[in-house]
N, C-alpha and C positions, 0 to 999 in steps of 0.2 A: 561593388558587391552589396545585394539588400540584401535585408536583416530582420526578424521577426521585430525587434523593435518600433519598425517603423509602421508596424499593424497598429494600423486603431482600432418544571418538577425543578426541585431544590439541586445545585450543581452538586455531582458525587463526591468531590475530593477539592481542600483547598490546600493552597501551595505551603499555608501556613502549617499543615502539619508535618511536613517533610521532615524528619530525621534522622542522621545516618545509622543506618541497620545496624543492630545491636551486635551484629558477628564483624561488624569489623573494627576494629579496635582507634582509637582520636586518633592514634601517632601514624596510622597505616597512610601510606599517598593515596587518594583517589586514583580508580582505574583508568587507563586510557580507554576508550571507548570509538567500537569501528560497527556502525551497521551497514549492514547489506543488504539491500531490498531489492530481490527480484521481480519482474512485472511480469504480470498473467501468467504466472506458474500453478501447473494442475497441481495440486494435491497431489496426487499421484505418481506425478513425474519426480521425484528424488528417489535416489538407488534407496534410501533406508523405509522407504513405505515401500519397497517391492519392484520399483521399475525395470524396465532394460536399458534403459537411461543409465549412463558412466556419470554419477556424482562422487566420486573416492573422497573427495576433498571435504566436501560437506555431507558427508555421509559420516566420517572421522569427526567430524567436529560436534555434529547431531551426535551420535555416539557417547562421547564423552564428555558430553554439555547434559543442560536439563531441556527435552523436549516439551514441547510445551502441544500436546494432539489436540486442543480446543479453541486455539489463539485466532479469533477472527480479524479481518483485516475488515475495508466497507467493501462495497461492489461494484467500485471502479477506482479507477487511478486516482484524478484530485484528493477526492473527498478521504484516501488512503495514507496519501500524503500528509494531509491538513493534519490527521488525525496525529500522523507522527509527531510532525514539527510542533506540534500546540498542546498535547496530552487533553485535547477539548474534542468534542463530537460537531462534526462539521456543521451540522446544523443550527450549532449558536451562532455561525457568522455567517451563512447564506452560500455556504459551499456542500451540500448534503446532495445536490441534482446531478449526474453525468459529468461532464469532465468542461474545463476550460479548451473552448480551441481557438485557432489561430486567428478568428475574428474577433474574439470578445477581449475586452477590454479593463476589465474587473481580476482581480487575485486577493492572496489571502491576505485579509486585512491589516493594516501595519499596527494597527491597535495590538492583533495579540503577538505575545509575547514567542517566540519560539525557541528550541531545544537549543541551539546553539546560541542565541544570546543570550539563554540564563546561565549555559556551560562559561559563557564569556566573563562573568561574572566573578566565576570562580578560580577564573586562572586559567583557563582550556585555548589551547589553540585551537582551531575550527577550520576545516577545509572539506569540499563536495566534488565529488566526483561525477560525473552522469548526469542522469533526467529528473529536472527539476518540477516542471507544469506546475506550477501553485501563482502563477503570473507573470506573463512577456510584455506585455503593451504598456507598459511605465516601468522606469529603472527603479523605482523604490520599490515593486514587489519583486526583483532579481534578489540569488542566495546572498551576493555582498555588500546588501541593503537589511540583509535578515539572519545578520547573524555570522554567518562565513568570512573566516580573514581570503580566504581562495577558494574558487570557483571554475572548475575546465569542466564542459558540457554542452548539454542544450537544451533550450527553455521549455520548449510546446512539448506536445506527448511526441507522436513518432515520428523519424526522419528515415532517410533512408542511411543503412549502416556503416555505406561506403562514402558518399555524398555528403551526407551530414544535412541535405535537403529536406524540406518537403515543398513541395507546388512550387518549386523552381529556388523557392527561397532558400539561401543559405542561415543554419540554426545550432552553431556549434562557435563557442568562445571560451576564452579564457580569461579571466578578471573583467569584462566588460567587452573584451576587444575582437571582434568577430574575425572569421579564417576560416578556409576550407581544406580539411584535411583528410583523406581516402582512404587512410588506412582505417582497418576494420574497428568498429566502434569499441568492442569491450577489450580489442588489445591496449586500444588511448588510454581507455577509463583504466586499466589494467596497469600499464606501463607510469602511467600518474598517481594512483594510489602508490605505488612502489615507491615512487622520486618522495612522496610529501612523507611517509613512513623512516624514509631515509635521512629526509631534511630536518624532521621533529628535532625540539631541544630537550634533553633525556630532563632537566630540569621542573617543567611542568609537561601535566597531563594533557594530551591530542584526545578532540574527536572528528574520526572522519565518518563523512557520510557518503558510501558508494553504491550510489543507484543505480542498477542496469535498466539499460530501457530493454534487452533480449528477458525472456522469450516473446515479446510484443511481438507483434506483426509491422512493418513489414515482413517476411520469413525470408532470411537471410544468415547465410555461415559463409567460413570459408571452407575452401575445397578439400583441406586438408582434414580440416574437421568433421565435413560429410564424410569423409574418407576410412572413419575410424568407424562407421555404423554399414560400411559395406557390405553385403551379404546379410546383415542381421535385421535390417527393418527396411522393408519393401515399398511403403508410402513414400512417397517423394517428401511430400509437404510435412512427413511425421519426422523422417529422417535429418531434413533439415531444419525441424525444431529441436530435436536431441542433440544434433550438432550445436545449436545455440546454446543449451543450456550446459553442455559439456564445456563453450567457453566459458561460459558463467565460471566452474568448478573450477577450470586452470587457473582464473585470475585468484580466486578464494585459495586456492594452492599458494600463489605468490603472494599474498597480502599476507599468511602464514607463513612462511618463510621469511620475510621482508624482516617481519616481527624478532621471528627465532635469531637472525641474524645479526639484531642489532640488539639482542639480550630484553626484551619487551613483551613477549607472549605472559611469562607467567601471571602479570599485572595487567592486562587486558581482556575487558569482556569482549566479547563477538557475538552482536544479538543481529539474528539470520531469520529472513520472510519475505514473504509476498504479499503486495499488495493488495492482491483480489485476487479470484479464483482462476482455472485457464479458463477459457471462453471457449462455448458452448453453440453461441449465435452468431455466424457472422457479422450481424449489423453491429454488436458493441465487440467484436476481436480486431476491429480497427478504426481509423479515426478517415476513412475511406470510409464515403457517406454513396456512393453510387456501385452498383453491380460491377460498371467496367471500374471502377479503380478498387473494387475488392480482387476482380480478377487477375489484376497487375500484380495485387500485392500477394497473391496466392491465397488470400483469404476467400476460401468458397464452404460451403454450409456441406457441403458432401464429404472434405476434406481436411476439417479441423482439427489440429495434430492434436490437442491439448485433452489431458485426462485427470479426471478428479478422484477416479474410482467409484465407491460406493456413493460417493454425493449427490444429491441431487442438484442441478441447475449448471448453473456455472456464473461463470461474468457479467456482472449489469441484474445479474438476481438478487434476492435475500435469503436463500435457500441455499444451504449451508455449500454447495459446491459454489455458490458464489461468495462466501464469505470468511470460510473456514479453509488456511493455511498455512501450507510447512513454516515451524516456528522453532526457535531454541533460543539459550542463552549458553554459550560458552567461555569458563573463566577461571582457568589452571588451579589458578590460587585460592579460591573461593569456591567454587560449585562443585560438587558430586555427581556424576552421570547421575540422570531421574528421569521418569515419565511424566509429566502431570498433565491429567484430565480432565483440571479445573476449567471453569469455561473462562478465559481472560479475554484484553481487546488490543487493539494498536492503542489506544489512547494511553495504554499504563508504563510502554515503553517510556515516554517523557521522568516523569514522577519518580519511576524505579531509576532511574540515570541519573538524574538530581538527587535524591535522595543518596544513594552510592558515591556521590560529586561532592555533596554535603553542602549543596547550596541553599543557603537562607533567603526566606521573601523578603519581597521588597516591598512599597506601599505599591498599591496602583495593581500589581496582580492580580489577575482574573482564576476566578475558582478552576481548577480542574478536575474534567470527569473522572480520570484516571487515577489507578491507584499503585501503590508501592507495592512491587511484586515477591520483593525480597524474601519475605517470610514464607511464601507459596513455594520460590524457586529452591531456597538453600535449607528448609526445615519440610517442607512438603507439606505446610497449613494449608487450608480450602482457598479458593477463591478471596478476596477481598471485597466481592464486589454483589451487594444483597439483589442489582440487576442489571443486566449489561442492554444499552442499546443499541441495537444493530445499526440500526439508521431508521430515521422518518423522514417523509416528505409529503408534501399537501396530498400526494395520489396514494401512497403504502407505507407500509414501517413494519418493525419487527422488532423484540426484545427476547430476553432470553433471562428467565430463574431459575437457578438451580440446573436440573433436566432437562424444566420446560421452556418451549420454544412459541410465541404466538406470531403469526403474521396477518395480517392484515392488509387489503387491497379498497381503495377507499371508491377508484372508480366503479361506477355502476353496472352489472348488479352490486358487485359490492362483493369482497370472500374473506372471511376471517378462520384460519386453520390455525390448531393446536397439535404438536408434535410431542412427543416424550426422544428426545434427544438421544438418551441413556439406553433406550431399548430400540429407537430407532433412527440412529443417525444419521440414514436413508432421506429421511422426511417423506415413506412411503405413503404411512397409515395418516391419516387426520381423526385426533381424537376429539376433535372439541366439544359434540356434544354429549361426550359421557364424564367432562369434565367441565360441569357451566361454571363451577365458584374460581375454578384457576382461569378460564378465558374469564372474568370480572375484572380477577383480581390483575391479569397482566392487560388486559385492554384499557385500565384504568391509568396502571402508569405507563402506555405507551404512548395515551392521550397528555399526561400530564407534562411527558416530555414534547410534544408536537405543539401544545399550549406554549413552549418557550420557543421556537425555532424561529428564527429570522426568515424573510423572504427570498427562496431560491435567487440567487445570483444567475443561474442559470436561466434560468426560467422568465425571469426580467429582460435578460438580454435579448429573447427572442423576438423579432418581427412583429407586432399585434397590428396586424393588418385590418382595420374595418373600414366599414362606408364600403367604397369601391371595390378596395383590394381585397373584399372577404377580411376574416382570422385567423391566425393561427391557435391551435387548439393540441390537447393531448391525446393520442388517438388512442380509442377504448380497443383497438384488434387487436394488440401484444397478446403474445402467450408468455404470461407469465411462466405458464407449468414446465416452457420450453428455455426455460434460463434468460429471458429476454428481461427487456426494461422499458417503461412507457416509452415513444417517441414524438415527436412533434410533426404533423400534418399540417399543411394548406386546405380550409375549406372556403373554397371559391363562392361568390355568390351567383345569384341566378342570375340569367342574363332575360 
């Protein structure tokens, strides 16, 4: 059986200010801690923003948790990821470009520090569920190299749901040890989150990490669950993304119950999102780089189940339907159902968990961008955060103050647009030129943060073909306007 293995500006927040939030009291146990990360979930798609999508489960838990309607994730998988596990913005370490795939050879650096080896620290057991992508092609960047006591999943971004394949490879293990298993993907993750819920010692505090790789593309359910949108949604391809994400819900039903039944919910948070937007463009709603194997995967540009609502873009943008989604924190004991509007990021998840964990620095810690949400989420203060980056990279970037939104497009001609967020969360209008001092003031530190980014990982790995073979280059066609993301072309030379 093969294996993907065998593929070849001033930091915002340091770790040293961490201390446990003043509501909860020295003698209190740290929370257990279980996140959920859906992948390429619209905005739109949870029953509690309006869908006709069945989320009860997480609909309940948004509910009675604090929503969080501004929490950006970045605009794609990796760099979503990275973000989690490090409380760092991808771009300090050369993961801010598109996504790791099955050829490249690079992941997140072992230098930083991640969510579960500082939880490790503190006493935490640690176990991962799901879709990892932060590095396949060396054991040292797999989860039980980084942190995790166990690990049942699979490495790259997508496989097929049933297979646990892609491109013939088998990419689904458990502690290191590969196996091909058929049954449907989020019953495993589902059925295994349950067993390690079950297994915890009540003694110290668990954090699991349960990543779905649904609603991703491939589009894939089972039949029983297409079965429950019969008659009510007529797209094939919509249908059996609402069927996905309705399994999504059963298992978040079971990971709730798992809790309730072993006496553990009222001391557990449940922090719930997605990693990026739903996708908008075929070319980035799958890791199917050709027409015919978008068409296999049912991914086609005519028939993109995913909806963000009033957002503009989607997946692989910087425009807020690519970057802004479903978010909360749920936590019996502690949180008050709340809205907040504040603009937060993935990065703050790490800091707010430690912080709550009551873990103290160590030397050698690396500053983080992210900050402690606590005061936002359980007293409803502003933001922590004087500006958020969305992400940069040599070709775009985007920040966000306050309201204001800047983006910036560096390929030629060149486009810098300013949004009022608050009035237009659309990103219909471009104000910028009736506001030159805020594009100054925010182009100034989007540059100061692009002044510190390492060199794309991704963008290094590619081909640079010259002399004979021509270059590879970044092709200036993209429609940004259309949710899309630079790509890489072949320009051949003359013969």
């Amino acid at each position: 059986m093969k294996s993907f293995r065998k593929l070849k500006v001033a930091p915002a927040f340091c770790l040293a200010c961490l201390a446990l939030p003043p509501a909860l009291a020295a003698d209190v146990r740290p929370p257990n801690v279980i996140v959920i990360l859906a992948d390429d979930l619209g905005n739109a798609d949870v029953g509690y923003h309006g869908s006709d999508i069945k989320t009860p489960n997480i609909d309940k838990l948004a509910m009675e948790g604090v929503r969080l309607e501004s929490f950006h994730g970045m605009p794609v998988c990796t760099p979503s990821r990275a973000a989690l596990m490090t409380g760092r913005y991808p771009m300090r370490y050369g993961l801010q470009t598109l996504v790791i795939f099955p050829n490249h050879t690079y992941g997140l650096p072992t230098d930083e520090k991640t969510l579960p080896q500082a939880l490790k620290s503190a006493g935490y057991q640690t176990s991962m569920v799901g879709k990892w992508h932060l590095g396949h092609a060396d054991r040292k960047f797999w989860p039980q190299n980084r942190g995790f006591d166990h690990f049942y999943g699979n490495l790259v971004g997508e496989v097929d749901y049933f297979t646990k394949t892609r491109g013939g490879i088998v990419d689904w293990q458990r502690d290191g040890k590969f196996a091909q298993e058929k049954t449907y993907y989020l019953t495993l993750i589902g059925d295994e989150a349950v067993r390690e819920i079950d297994a915890q010692d009540k003694s110290k505090p668990f954090f699991l990490y349960f990543a779905s790789l649904a609603p991703h593309a491939p589009y894939q359910a089972r039949r029983e669950d297409e079965a429950r949108y019969s008659g009510s949604i007529k797209d094939p391809t919509r249908l059996t993304y609402a069927a996905m994400i309705t399994s999504i819900d059963d298992q978040v039903g079971r990971i709730v119950s798992a809790l309730d039944r072993r006496g553990l919910r009222e001391n557990t948070l449940i922090v719930f999102a997605s990693d990026n937007g739903g996708p908008r463009s075929a070319v980035v709603a799958s890791g199917a780089h050709s027409k015919e194997e978008r068409t296999e995967s049912g991914v086609l540009q005519e028939s993109l189940p995913a909806s963000n609502g009033n957002l503009r873009g989607g997946k692989g943008s910087l425009y807020e339907g690519g970057v802004r989604v479903p978010a909360f924190f749920n936590w019996p004991a502690r949180l008050k159902p709340a809205v907040v509007n504040e603009p937060v990021h993935m990065v703050d998840v790490m800091p707010t968990v430690l912080a709550l964990a009551g873990v103290q620095p160590q030397a050698g810690d690396k500053p983080l961008d992210g900050k402690d949400l606590w005061p936002t989420l359980a007293e409803g203060k502003p933001t922590p955060h004087e500006d958020i980056l969305v992400n940069v990279e040599a070709f775009r970037g985007a920040i966000i103050k306050g309201n204001w939104k800047l983006m910036k497009l560096a390929l030629l001609p060149g486009k810098t647009e300013l949004f009022d967020l608050a009035a237009d969360p659309g990103e219909k209008t471009d104000i910028a030129a009736q506001h030159p001092e805020v594009v100054q003031d925010l182009s100034d530190r989007l540059v100061a943060y692009a002044e510190q980014q390492k060199p794309s990982e991704w963008l290094k790995a590619q081909p640079d073909y010259l002399g004979a073979q021509g270059k590879t280059v970044l092709d200036p066609d993209f429609d940004i306007d259309d949710g899309g993301t630079p790509h890489l072309k072949t320009v051949l030379p003359k013969h």
